[in-house]
N, CA, C and O atoms as a GROMACS GRO file, in nm:
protein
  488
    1UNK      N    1   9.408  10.635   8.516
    1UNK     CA    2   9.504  10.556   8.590
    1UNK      C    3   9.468  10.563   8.739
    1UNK      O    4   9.380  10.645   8.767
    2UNK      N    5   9.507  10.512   8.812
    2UNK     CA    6   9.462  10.442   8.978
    2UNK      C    7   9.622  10.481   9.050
    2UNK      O    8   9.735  10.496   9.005
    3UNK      N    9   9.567  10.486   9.172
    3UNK     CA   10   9.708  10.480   9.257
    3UNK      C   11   9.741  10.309   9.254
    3UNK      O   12   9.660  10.219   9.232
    4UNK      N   13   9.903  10.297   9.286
    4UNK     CA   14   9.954  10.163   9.237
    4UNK      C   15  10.019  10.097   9.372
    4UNK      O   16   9.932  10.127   9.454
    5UNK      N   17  10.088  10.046   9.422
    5UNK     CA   18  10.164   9.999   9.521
    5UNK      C   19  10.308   9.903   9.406
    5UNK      O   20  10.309   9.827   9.309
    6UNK      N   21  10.422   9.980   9.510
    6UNK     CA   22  10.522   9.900   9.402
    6UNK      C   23  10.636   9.915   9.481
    6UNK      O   24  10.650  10.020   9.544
    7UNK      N   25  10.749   9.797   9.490
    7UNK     CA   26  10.867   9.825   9.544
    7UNK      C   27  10.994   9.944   9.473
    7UNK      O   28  11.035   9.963   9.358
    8UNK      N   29  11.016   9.987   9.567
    8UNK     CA   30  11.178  10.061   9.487
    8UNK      C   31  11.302   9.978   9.590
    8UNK      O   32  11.268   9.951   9.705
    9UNK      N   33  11.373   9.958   9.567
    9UNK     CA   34  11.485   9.884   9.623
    9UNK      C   35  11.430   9.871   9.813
    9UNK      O   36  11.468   9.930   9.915
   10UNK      N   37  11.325   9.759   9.786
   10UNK     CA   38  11.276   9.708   9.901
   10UNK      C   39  11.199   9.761  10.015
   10UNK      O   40  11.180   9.718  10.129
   11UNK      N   41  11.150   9.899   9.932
   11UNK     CA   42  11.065   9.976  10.016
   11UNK      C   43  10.951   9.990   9.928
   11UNK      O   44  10.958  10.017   9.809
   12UNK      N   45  10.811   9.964  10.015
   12UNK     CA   46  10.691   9.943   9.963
   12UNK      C   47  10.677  10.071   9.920
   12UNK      O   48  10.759  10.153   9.959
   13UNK      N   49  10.565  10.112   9.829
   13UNK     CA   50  10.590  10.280   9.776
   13UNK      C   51  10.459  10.268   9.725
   13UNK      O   52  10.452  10.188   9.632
   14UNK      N   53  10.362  10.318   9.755
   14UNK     CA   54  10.233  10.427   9.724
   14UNK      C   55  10.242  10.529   9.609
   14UNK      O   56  10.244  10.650   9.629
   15UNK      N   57  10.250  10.462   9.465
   15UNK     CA   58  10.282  10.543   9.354
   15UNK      C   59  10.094  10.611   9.358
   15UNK      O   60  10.004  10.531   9.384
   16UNK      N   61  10.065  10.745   9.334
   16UNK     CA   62   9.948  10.795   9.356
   16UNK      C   63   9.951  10.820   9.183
   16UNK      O   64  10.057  10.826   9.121
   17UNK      N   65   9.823  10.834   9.119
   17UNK     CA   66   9.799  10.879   9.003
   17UNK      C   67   9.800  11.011   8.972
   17UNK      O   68   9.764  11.074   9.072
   18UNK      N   69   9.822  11.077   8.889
   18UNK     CA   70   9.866  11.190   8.856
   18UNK      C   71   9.732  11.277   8.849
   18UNK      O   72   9.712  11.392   8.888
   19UNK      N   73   9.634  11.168   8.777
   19UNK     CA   74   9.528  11.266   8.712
   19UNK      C   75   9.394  11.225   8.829
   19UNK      O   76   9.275  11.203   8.806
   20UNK      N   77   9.453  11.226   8.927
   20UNK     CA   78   9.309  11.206   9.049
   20UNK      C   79   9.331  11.344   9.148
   20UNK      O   80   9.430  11.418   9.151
   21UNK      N   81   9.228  11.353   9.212
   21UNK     CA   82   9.192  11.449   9.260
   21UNK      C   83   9.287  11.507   9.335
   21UNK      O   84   9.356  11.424   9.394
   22UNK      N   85   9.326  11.654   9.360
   22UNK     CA   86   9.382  11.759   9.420
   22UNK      C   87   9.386  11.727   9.564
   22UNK      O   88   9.291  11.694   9.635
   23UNK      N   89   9.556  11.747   9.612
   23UNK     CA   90   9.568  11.743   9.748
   23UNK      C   91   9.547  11.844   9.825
   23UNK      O   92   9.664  11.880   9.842
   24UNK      N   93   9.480  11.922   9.887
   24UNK     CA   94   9.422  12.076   9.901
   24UNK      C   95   9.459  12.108  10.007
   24UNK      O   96   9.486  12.226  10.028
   25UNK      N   97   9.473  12.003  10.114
   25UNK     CA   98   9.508  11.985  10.276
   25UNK      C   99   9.492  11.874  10.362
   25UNK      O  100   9.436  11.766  10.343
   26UNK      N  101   9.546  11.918  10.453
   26UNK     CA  102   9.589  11.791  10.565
   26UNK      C  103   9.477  11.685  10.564
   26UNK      O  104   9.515  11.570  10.584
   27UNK      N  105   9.369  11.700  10.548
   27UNK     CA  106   9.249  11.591  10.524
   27UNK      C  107   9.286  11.542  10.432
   27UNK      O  108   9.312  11.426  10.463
   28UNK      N  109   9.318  11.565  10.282
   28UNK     CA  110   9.370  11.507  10.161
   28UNK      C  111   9.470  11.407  10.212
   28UNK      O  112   9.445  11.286  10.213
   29UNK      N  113   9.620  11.473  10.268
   29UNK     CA  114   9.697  11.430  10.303
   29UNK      C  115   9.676  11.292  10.416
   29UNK      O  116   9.740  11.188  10.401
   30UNK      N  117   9.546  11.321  10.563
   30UNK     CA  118   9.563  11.172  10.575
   30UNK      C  119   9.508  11.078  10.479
   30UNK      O  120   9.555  10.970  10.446
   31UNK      N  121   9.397  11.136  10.436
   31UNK     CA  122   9.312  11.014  10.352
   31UNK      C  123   9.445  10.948  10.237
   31UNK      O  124   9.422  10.841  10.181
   32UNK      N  125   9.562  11.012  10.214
   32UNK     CA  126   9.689  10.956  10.141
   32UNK      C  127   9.767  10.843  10.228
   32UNK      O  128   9.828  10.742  10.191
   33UNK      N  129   9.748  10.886  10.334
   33UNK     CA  130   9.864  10.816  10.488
   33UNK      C  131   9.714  10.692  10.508
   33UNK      O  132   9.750  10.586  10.558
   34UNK      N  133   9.619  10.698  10.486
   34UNK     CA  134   9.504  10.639  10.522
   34UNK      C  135   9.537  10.474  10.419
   34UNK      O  136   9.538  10.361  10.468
   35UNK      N  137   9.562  10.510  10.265
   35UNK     CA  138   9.562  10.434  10.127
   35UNK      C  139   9.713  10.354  10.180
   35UNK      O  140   9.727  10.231  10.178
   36UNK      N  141   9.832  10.463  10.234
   36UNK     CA  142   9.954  10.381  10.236
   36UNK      C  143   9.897  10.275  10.352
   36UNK      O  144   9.869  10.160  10.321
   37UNK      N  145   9.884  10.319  10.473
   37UNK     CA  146   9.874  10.209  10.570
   37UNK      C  147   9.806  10.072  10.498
   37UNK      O  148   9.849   9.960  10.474
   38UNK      N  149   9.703  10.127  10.480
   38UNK     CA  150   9.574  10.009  10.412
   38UNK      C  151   9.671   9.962  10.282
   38UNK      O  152   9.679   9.855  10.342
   39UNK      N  153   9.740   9.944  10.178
   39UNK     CA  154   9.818   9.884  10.163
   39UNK      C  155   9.986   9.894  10.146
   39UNK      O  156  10.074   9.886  10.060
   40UNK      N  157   9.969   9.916  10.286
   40UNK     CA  158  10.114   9.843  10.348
   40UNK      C  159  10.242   9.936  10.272
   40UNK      O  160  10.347   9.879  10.241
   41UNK      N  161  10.223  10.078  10.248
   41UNK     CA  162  10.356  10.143  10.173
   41UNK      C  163  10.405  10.184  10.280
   41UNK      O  164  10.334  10.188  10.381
   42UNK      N  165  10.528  10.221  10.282
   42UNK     CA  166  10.551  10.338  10.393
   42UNK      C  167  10.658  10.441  10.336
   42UNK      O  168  10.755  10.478  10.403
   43UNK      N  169  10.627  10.495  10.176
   43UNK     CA  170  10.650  10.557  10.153
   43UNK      C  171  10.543  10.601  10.036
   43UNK      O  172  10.508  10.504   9.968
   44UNK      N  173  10.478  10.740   9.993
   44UNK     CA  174  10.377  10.795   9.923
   44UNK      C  175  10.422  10.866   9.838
   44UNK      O  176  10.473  10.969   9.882
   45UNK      N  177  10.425  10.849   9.704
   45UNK     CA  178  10.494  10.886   9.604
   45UNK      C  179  10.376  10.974   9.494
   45UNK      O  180  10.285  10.923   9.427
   46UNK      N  181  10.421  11.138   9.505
   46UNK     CA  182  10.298  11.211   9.502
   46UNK      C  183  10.327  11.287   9.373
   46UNK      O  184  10.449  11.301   9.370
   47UNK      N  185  10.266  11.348   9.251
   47UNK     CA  186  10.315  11.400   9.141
   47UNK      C  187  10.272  11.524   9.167
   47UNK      O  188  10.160  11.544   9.212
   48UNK      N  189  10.367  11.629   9.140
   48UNK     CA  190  10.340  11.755   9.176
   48UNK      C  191  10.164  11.813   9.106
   48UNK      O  192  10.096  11.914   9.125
   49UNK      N  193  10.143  11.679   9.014
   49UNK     CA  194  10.020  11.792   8.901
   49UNK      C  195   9.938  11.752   9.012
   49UNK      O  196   9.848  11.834   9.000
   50UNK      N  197   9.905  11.676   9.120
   50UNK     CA  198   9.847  11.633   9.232
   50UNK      C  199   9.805  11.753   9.371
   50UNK      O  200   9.716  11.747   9.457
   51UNK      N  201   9.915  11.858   9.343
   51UNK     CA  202   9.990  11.939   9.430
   51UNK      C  203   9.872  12.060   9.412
   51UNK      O  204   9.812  12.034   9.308
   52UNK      N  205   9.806  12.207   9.490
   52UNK     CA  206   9.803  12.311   9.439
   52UNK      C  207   9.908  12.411   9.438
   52UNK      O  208  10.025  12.374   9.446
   53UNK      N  209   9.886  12.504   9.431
   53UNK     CA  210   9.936  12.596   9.404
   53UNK      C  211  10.010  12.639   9.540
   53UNK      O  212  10.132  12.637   9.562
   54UNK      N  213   9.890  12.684   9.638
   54UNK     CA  214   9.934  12.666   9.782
   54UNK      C  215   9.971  12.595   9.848
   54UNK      O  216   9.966  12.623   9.968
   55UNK      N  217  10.024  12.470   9.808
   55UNK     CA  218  10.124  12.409   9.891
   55UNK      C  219  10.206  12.434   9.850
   55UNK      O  220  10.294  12.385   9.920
   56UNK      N  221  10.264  12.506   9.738
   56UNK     CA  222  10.426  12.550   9.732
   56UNK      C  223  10.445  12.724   9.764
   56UNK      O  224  10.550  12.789   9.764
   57UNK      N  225  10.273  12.783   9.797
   57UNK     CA  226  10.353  12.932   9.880
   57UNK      C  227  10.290  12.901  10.021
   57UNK      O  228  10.174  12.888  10.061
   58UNK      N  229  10.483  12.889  10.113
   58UNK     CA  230  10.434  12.831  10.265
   58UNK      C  231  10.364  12.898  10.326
   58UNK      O  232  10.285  12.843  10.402
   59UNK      N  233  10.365  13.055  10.314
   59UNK     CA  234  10.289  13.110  10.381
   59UNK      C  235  10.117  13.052  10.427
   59UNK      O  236  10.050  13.083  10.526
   60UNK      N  237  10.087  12.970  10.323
   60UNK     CA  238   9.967  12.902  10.371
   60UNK      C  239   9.963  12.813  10.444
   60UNK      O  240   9.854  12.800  10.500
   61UNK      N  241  10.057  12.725  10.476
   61UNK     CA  242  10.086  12.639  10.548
   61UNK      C  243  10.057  12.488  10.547
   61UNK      O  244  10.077  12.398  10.629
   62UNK      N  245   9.988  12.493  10.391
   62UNK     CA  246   9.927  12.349  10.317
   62UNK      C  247  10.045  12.298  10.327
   62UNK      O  248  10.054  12.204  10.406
   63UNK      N  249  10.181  12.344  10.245
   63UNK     CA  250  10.318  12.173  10.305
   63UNK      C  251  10.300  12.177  10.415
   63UNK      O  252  10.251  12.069  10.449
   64UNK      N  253  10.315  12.256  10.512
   64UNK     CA  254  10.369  12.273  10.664
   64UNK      C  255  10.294  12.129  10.714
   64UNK      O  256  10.355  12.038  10.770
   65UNK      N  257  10.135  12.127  10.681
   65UNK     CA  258  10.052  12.074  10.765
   65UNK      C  259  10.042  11.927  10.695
   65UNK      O  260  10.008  11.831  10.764
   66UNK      N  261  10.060  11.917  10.607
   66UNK     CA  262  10.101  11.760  10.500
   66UNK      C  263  10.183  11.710  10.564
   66UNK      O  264  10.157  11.626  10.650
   67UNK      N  265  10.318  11.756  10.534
   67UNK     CA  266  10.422  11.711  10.593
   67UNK      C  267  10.452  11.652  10.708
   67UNK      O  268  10.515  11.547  10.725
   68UNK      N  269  10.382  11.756  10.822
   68UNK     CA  270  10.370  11.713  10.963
   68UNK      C  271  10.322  11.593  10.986
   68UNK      O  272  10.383  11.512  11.056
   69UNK      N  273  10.179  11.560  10.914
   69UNK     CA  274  10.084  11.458  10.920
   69UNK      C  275  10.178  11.293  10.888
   69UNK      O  276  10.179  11.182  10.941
   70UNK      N  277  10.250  11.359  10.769
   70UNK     CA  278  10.356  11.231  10.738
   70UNK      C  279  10.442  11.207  10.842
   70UNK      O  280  10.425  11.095  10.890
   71UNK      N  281  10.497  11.248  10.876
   71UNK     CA  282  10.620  11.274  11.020
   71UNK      C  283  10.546  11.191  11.119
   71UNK      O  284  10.572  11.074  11.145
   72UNK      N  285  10.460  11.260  11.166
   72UNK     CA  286  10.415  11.203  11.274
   72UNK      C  287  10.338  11.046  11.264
   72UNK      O  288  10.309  10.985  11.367
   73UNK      N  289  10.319  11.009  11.169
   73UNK     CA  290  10.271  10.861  11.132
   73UNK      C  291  10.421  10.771  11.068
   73UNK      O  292  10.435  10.650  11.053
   74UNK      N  293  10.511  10.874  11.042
   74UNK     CA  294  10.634  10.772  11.008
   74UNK      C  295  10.637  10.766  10.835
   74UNK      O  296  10.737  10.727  10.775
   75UNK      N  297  10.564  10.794  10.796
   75UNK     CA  298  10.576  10.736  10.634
   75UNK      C  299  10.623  10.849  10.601
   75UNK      O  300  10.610  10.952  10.666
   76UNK      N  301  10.697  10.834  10.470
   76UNK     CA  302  10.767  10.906  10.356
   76UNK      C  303  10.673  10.975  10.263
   76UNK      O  304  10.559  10.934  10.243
   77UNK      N  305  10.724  11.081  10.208
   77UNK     CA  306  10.704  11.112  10.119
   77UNK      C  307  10.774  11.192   9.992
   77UNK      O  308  10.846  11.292   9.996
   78UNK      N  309  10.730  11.118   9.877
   78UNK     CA  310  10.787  11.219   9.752
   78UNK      C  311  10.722  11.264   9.662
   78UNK      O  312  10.628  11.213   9.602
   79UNK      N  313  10.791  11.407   9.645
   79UNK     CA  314  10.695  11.505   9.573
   79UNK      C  315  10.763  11.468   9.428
   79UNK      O  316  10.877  11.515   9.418
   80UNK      N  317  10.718  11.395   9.316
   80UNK     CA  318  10.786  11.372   9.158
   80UNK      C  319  10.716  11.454   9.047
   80UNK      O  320  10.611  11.433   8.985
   81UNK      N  321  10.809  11.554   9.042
   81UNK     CA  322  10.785  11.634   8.860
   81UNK      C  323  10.920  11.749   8.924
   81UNK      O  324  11.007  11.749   9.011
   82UNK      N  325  10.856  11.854   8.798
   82UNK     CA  326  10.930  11.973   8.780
   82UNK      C  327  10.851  12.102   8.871
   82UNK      O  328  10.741  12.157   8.877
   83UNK      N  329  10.959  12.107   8.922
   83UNK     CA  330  10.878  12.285   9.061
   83UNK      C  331  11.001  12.415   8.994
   83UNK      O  332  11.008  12.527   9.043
   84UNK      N  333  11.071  12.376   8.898
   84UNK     CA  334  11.193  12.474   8.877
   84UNK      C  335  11.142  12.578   8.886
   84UNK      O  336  11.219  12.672   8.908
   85UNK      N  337  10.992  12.609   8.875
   85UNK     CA  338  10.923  12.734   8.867
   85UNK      C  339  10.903  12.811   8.992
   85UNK      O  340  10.943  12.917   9.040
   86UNK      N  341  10.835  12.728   9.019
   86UNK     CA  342  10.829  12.728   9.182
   86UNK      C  343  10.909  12.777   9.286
   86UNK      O  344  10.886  12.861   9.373
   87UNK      N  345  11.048  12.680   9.251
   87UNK     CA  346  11.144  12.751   9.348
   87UNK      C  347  11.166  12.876   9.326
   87UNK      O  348  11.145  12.970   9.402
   88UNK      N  349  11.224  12.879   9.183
   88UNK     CA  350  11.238  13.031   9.121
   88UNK      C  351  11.224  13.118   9.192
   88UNK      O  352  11.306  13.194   9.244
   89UNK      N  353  11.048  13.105   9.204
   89UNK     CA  354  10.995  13.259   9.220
   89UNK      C  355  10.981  13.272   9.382
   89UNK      O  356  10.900  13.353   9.428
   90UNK      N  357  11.066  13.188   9.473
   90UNK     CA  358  11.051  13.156   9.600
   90UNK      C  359  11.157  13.125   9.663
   90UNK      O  360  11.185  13.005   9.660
   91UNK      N  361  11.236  13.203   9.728
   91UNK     CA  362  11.356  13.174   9.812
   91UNK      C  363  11.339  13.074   9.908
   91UNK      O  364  11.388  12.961   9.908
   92UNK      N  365  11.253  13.135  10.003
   92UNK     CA  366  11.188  13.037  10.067
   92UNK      C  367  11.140  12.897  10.065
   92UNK      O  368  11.129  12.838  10.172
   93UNK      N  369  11.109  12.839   9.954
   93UNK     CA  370  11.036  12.760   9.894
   93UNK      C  371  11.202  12.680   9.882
   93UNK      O  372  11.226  12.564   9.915
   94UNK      N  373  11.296  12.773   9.829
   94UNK     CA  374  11.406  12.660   9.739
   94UNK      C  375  11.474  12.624   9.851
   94UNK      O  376  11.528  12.514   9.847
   95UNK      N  377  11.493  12.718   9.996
   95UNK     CA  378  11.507  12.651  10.098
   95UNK      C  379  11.449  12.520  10.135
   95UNK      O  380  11.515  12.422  10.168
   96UNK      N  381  11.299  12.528  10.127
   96UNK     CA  382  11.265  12.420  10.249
   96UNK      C  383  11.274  12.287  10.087
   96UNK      O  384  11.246  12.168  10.098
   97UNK      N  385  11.293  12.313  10.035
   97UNK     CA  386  11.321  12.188   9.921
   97UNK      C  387  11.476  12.145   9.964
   97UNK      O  388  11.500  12.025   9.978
   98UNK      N  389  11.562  12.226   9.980
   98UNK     CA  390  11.689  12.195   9.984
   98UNK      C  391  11.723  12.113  10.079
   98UNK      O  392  11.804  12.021  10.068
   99UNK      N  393  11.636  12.159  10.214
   99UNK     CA  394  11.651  12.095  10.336
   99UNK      C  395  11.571  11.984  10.362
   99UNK      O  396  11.588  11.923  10.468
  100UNK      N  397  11.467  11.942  10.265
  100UNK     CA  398  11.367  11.850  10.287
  100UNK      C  399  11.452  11.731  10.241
  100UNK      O  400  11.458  11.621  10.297
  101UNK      N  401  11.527  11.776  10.108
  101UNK     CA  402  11.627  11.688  10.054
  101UNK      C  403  11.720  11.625  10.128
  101UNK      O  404  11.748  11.506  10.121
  102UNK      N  405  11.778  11.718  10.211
  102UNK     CA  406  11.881  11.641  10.321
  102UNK      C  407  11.821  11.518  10.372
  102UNK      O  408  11.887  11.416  10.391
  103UNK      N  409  11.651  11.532  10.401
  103UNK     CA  410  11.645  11.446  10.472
  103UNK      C  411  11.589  11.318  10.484
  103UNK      O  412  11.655  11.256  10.400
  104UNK      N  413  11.527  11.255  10.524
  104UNK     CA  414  11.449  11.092  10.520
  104UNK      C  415  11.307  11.105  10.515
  104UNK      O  416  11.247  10.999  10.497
  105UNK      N  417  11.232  11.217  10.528
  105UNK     CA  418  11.136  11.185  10.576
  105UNK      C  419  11.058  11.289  10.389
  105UNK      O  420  10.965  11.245  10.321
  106UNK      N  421  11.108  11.372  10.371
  106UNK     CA  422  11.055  11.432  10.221
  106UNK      C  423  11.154  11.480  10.113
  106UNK      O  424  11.247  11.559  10.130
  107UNK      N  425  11.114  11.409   9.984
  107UNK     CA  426  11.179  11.438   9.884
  107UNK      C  427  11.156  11.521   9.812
  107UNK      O  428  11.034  11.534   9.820
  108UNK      N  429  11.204  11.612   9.721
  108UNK     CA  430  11.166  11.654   9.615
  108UNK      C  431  11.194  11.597   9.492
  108UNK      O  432  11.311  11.634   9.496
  109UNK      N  433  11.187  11.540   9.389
  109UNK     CA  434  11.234  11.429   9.266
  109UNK      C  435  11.198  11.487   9.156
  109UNK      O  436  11.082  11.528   9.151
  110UNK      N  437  11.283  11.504   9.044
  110UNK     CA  438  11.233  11.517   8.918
  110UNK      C  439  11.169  11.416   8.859
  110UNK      O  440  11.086  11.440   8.770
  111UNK      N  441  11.192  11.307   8.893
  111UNK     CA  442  11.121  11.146   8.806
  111UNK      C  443  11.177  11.043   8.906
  111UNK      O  444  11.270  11.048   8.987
  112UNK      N  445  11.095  10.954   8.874
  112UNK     CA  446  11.093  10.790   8.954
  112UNK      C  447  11.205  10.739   8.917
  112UNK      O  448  11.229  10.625   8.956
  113UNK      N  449  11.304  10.809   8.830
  113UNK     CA  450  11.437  10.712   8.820
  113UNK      C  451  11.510  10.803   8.942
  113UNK      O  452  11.572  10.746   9.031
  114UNK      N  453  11.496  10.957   8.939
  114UNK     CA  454  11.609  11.022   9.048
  114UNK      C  455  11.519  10.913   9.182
  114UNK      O  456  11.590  10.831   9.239
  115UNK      N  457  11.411  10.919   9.210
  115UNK     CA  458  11.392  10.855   9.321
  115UNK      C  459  11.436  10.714   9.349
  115UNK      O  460  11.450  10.665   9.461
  116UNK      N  461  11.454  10.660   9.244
  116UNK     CA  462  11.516  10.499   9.266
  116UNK      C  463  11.626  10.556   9.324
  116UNK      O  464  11.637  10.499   9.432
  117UNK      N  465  11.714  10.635   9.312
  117UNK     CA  466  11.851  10.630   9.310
  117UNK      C  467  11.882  10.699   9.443
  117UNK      O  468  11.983  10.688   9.513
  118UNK      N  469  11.764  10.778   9.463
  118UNK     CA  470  11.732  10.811   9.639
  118UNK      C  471  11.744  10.705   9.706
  118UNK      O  472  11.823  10.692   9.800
  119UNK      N  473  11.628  10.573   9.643
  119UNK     CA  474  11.637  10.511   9.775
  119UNK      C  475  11.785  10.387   9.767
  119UNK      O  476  11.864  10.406   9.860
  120UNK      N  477  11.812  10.310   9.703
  120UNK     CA  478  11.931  10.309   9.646
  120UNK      C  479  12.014  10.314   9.709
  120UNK      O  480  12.071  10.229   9.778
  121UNK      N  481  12.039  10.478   9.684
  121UNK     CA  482  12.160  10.489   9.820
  121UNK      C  483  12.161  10.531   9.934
  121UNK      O  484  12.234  10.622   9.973
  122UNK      N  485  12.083  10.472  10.000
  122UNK     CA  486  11.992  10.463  10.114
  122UNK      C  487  12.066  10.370  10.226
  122UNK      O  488  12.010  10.347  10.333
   0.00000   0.00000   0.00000
C-alpha cells in the first residue's frame, strides 16, 4: 500500500502507509512534512507500526524533535493505532499523550473513525 491523500471533514489529510519505512527521526519526519506540502495536506496521518520504539521513550527525544518540526511548519499530526502499552509502562509518556490531546497541533487516535470525530468537532 502507498501513502494516500484524503479529506476528513474538509481537511486535506496525508494518510501514510503502514507497511513503509520507519520514522527514526526528524529527517524522516521532514521528508513526511516534505510529501504533505507537495500534496497539499496539512494534516499527516501516521500509524504507530510506522513509529519506533524511541519515539515513545522521550528521553530520546525522537517525539520531541518530530513534533517540533510539525509545529513549526504548521501541519498536524496523528499518531493512529494502539500505544495502551506504551503509556502503561510510561507516566511520562501518558502525560505528553494526554496533553498532546488537548491540543490542535498532535493527536493520539485509536482508528480513523476516533479521528473523524476529532476533526468533526473541530
Amino acid at each position: 500500500m502507498s501513502d494516500r491523500v484524503g479529506t476528513i471533514a474538509g481537511v486535506q489529510v496525508l494518510f501514510c502507509a503502514a507497511d513503509a519505512a520507519p520514522v527514526r527521526g526528524e529527517r524522516d519526519g521532514t521528508d513526511l512534512l516534505g510529501d504533505a506540502f507537495g500534496r497539499g495536506a496539512t494534516w499527516v496521518v501516521l500509524p504507530v507500526a510506522r513509529l519506533t520504539d524511541d519515539f515513545f521513550r522521550l528521553r530520546t527525544r525522537v517525539a520531541g524533535g518530530i513534533v517540533q518540526k510539525f509545529a513549526q511548519y504548521g501541519v498536524g499530526l496523528a499518531v493512529v493505532g494502539d500505544i495502551s502499552g506504551q503509556v502503561a509502562a510510561s507516566s511520562a509518556l501518558a502525560d505528553f499523550v494526554r496533553e498532546s490531546n488537548r491540543g490542535r497541533q498532535l493527536w493520539f487516535v485509536a482508528d480513523e473513525a476516533e479521528l473523524t470525530a476529532r476533526f468533526t468537532a473541530r
